[in-house]
VOTI-450149 format. One record per atom (N, C-alpha, C): residue number from 0; y, z, x. Coordinates in nm, 2 decimals, padded with zeros to 4 digits. Example, Ala and Ser with C-alpha at 12.3 -4.5 7.8 and 13.67 -1.06 7.14 Angstrom:
2
 num     c2     c3     c1
   0 -00.57  00.78  01.32
   0 -00.45  00.78  01.23
   0 -00.33  00.78  01.32
   1 -00.22  00.71  01.28
   1 -00.11  00.71  01.37
   1  00.00  00.79  01.29
***
This chain:
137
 num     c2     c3     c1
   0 -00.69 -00.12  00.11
   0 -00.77 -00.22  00.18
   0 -00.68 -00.30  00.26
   1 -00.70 -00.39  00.41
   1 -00.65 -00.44  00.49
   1 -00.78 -00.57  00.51
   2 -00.70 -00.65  00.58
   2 -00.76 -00.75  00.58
   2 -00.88 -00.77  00.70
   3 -00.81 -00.61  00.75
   3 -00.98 -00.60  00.84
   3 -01.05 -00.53  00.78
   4 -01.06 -00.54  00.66
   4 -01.20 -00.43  00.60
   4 -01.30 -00.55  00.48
   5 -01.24 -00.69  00.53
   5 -01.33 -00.77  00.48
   5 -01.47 -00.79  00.45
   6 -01.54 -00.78  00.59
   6 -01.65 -00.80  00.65
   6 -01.71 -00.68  00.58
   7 -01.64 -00.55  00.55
   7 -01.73 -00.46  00.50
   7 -01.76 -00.43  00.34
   8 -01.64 -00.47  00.26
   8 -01.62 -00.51  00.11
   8 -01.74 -00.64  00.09
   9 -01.73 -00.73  00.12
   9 -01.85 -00.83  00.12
   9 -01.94 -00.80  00.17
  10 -01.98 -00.72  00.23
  10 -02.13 -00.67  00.23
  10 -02.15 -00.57  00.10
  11 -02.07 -00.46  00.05
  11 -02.04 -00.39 -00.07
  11 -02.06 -00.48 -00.19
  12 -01.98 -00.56 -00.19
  12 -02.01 -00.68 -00.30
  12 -02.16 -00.66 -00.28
  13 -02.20 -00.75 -00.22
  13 -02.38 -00.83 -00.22
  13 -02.46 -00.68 -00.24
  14 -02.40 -00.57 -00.20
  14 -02.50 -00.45 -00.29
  14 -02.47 -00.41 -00.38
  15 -02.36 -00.47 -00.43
  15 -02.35 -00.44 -00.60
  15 -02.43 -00.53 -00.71
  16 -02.47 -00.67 -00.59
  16 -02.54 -00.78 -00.69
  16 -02.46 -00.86 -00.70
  17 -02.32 -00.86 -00.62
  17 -02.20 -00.99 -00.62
  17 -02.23 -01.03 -00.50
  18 -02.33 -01.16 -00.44
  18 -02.32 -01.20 -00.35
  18 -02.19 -01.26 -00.28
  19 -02.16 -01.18 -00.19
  19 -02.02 -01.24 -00.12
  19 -02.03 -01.26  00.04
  20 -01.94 -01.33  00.10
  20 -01.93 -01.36  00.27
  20 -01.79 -01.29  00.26
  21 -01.78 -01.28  00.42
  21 -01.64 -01.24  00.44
  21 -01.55 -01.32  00.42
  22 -01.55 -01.46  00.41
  22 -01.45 -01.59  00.34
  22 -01.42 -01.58  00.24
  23 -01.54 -01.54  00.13
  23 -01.54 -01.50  00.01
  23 -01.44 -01.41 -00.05
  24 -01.43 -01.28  00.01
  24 -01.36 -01.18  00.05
  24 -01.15 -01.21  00.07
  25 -01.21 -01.28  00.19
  25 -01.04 -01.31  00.22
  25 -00.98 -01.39  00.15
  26 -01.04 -01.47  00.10
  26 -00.94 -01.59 -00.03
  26 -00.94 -01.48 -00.15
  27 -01.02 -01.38 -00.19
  27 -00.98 -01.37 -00.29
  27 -00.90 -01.22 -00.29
  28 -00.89 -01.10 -00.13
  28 -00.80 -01.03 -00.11
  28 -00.70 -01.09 -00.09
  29 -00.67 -01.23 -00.07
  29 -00.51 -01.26 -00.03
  29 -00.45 -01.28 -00.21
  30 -00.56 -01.36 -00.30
  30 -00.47 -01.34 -00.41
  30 -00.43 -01.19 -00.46
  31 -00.56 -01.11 -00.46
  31 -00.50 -00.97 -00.50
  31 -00.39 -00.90 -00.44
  32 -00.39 -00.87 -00.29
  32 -00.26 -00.83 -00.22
  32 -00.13 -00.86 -00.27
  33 -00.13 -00.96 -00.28
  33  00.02 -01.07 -00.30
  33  00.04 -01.06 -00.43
  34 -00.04 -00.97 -00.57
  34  00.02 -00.91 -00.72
  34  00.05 -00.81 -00.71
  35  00.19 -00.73 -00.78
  35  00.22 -00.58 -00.78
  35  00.15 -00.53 -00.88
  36  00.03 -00.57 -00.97
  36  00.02 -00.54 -01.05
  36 -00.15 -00.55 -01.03
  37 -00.20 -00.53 -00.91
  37 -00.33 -00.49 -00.85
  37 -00.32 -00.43 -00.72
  38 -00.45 -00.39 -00.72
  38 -00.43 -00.30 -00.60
  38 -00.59 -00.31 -00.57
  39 -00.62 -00.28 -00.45
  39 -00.77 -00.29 -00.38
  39 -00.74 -00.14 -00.31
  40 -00.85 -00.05 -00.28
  40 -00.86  00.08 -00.22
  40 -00.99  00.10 -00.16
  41 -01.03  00.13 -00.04
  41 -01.15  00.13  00.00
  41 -01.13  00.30  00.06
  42 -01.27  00.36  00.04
  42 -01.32  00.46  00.07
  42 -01.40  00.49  00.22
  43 -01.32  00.53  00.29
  43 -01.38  00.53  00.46
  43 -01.43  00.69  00.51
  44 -01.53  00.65  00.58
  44 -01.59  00.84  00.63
  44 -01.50  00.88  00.77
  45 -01.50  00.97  00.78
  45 -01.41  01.00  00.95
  45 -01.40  00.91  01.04
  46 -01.49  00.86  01.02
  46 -01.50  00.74  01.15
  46 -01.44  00.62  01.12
  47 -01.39  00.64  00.99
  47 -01.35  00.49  00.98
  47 -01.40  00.41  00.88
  48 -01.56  00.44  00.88
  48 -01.66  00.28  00.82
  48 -01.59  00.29  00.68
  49 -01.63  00.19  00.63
  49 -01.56  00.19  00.47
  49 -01.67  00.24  00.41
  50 -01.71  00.28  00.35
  50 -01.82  00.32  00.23
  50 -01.82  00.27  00.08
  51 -01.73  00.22  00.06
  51 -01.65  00.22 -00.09
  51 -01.55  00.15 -00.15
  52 -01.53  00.09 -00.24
  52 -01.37  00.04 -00.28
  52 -01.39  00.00 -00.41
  53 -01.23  00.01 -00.42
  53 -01.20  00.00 -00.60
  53 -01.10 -00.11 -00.64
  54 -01.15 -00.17 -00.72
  54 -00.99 -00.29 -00.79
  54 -00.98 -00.23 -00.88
  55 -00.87 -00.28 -00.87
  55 -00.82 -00.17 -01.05
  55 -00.64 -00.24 -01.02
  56 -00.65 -00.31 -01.18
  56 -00.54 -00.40 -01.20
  56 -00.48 -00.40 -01.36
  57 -00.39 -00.45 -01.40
  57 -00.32 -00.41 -01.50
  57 -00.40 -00.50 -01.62
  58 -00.39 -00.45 -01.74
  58 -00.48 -00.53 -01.84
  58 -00.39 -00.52 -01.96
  59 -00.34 -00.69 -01.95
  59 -00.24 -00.70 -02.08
  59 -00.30 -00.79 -02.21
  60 -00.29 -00.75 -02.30
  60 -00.34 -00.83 -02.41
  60 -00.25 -00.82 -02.54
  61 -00.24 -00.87 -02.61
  61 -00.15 -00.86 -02.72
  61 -00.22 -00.80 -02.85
  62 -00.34 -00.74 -02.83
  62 -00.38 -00.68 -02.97
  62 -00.40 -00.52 -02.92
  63 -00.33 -00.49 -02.77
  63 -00.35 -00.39 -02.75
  63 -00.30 -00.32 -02.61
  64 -00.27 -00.17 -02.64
  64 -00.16 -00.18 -02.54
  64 -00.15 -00.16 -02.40
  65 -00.10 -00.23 -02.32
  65 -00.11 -00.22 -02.15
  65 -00.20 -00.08 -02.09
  66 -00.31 -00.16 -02.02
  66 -00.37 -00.03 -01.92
  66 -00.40 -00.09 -01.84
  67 -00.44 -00.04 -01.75
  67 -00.52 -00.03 -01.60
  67 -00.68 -00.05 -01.66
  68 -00.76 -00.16 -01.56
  68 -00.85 -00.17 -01.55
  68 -00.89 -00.16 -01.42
  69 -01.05 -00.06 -01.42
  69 -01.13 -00.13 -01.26
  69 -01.23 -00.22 -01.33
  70 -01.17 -00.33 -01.20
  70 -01.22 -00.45 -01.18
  70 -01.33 -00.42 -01.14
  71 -01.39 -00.32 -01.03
  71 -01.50 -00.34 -00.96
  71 -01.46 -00.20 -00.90
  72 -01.63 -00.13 -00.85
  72 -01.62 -00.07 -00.78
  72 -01.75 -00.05 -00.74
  73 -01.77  00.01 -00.62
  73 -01.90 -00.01 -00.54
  73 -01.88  00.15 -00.39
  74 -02.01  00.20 -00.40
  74 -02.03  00.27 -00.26
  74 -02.14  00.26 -00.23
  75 -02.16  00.27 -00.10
  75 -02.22  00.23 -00.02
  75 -02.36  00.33 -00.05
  76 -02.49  00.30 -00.07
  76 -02.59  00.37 -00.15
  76 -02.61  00.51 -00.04
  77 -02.63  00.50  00.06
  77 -02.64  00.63  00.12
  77 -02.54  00.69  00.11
  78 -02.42  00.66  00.09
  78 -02.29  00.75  00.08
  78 -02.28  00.79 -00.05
  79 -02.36  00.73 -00.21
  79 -02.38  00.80 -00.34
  79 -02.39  00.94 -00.30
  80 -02.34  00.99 -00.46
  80 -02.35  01.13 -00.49
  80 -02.26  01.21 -00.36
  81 -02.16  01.18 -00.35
  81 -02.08  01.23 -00.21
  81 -01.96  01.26 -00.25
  82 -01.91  01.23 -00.36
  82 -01.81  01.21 -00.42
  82 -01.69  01.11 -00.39
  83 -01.76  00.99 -00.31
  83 -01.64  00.90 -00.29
  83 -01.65  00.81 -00.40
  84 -01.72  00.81 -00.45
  84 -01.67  00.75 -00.59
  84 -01.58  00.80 -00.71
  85 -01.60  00.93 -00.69
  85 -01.47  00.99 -00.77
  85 -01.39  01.00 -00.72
  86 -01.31  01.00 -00.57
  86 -01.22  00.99 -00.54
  86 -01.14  00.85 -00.50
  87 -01.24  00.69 -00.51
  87 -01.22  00.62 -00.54
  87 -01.16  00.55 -00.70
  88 -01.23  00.67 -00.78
  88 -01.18  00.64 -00.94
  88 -01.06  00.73 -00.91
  89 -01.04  00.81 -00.87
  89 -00.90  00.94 -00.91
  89 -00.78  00.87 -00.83
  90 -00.84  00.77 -00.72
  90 -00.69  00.72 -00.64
  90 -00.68  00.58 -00.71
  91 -00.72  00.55 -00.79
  91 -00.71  00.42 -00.87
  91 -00.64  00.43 -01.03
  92 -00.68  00.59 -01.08
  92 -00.63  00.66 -01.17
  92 -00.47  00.69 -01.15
  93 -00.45  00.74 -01.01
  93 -00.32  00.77 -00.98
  93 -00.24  00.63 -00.93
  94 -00.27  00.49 -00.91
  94 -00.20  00.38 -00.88
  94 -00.16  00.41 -01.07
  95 -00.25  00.35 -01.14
  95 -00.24  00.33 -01.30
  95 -00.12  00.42 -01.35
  96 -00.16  00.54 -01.32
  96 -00.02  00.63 -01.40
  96  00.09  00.61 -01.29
  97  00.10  00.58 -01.17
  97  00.20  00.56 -01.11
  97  00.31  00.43 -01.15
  98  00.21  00.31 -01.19
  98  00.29  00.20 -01.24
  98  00.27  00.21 -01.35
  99  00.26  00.32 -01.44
  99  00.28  00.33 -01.59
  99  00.19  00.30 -01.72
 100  00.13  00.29 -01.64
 100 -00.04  00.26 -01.77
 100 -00.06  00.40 -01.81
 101 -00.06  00.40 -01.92
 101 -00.10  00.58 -01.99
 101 -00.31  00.58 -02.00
 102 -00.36  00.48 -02.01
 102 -00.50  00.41 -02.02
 102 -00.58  00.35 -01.89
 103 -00.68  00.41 -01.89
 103 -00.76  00.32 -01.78
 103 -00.92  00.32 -01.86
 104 -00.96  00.18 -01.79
 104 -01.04  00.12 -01.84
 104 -01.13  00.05 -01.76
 105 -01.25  00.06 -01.80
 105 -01.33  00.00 -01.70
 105 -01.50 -00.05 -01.80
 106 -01.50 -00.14 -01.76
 106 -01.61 -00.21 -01.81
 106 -01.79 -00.21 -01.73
 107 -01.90 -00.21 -01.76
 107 -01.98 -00.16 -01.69
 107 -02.10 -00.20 -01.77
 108 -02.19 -00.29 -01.69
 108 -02.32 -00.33 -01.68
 108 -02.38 -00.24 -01.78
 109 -02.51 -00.32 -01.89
 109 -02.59 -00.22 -01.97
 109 -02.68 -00.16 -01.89
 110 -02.75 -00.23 -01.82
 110 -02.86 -00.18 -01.70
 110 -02.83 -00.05 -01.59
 111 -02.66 -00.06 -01.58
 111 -02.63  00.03 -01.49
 111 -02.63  00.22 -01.57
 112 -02.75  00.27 -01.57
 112 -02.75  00.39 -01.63
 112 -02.64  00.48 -01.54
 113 -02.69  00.48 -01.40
 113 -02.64  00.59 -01.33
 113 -02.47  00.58 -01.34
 114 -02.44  00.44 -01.37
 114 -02.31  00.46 -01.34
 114 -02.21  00.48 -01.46
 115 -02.29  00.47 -01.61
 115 -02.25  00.49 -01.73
 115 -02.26  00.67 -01.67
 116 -02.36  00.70 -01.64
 116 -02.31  00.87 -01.64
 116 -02.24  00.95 -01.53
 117 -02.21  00.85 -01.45
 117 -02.10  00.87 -01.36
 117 -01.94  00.87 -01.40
 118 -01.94  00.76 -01.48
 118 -01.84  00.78 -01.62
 118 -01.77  00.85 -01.72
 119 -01.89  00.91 -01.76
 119 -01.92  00.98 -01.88
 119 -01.88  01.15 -01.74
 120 -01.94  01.21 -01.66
 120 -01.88  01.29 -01.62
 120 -01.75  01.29 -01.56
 121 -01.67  01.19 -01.56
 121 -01.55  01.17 -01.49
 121 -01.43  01.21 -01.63
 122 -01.50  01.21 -01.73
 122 -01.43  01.20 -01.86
 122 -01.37  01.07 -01.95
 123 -01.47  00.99 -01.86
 123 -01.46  00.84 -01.96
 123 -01.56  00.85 -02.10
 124 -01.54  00.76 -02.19
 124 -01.63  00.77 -02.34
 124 -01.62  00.61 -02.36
 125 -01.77  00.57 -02.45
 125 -01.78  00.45 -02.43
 125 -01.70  00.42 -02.57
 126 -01.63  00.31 -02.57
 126 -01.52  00.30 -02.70
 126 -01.59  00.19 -02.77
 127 -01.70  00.06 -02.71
 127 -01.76 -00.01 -02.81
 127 -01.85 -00.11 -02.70
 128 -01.93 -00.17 -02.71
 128 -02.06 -00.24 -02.66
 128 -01.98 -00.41 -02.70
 129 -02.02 -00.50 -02.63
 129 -01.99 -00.60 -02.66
 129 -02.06 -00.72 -02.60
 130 -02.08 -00.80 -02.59
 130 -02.15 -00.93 -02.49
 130 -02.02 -00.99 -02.44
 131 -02.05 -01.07 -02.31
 131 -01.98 -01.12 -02.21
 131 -02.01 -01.25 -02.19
 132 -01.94 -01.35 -02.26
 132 -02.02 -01.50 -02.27
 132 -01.89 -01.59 -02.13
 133 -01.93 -01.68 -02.10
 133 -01.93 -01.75 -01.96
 133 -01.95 -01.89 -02.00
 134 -01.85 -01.97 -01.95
 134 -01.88 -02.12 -01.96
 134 -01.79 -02.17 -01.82
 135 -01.88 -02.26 -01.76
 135 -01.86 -02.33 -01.62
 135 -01.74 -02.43 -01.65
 136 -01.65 -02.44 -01.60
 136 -01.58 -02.58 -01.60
 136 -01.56 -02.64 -01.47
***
């Protein structure tokens, strides 16, 4: 991802159901860029347009050991079933094992069927269910 592929990621966002602007976008691509320990990847057709993109960043915790997580990922609905979503999971798979994560991980909506089995054919398995609680400060 470059910082001229804003405009098109924030439109991706708001069809994923993450309302975003392109301002939205660039404050929070400049903190990702500027970690060695994330990476942003967008999926483009011949021409260029982006279709797709992946975050996928390192996930440390102390009850368990270092992997790669995608943060997010999104393609563009007429570009589904095309396979840029698996080649946005396989180039996000290969940052992970590049900087050493033996694990990748990714978290995913209950409502989102298609993409639990988009998952599940890529060779992911669901390891446990959990709730996601949220408090404003």
């Amino acid at each position: 991802m470059t910082a001229g592929d804003v405009e098109r990621v924030a439109a991706l966002s708001t069809e994923l159901g993450y309302p975003s602007t392109p301002a939205d976008v660039t404050g929070r691509f400049a903190g990702i860029a500027a970690r060695h320990d994330h990476a942003a990847l967008v999926g483009e057709t011949g021409s260029g347009e982006v279709v797709g993109w992946v975050h996928v960043h390192a996930s440390l915790t102390l009850e368990a050991a270092p992997a790669a997580e995608i943060g997010g990922l999104v393609v563009h609905e007429p570009a589904r079933a095309h396979g840029v979503g698996k080649l946005l999971v396989v180039a996000a798979e290969r940052w992970a094992a590049e900087h050493g994560y033996a694990e990748m991980r990714v978290r995913s909506n209950v409502v989102r069927e298609a993409a639990h089995q988009f998952y599940r054919r890529l060779g992911y398995e669901v390891v446990k269910t959990q709730l996601n609680f949220r408090k404003r400060l």
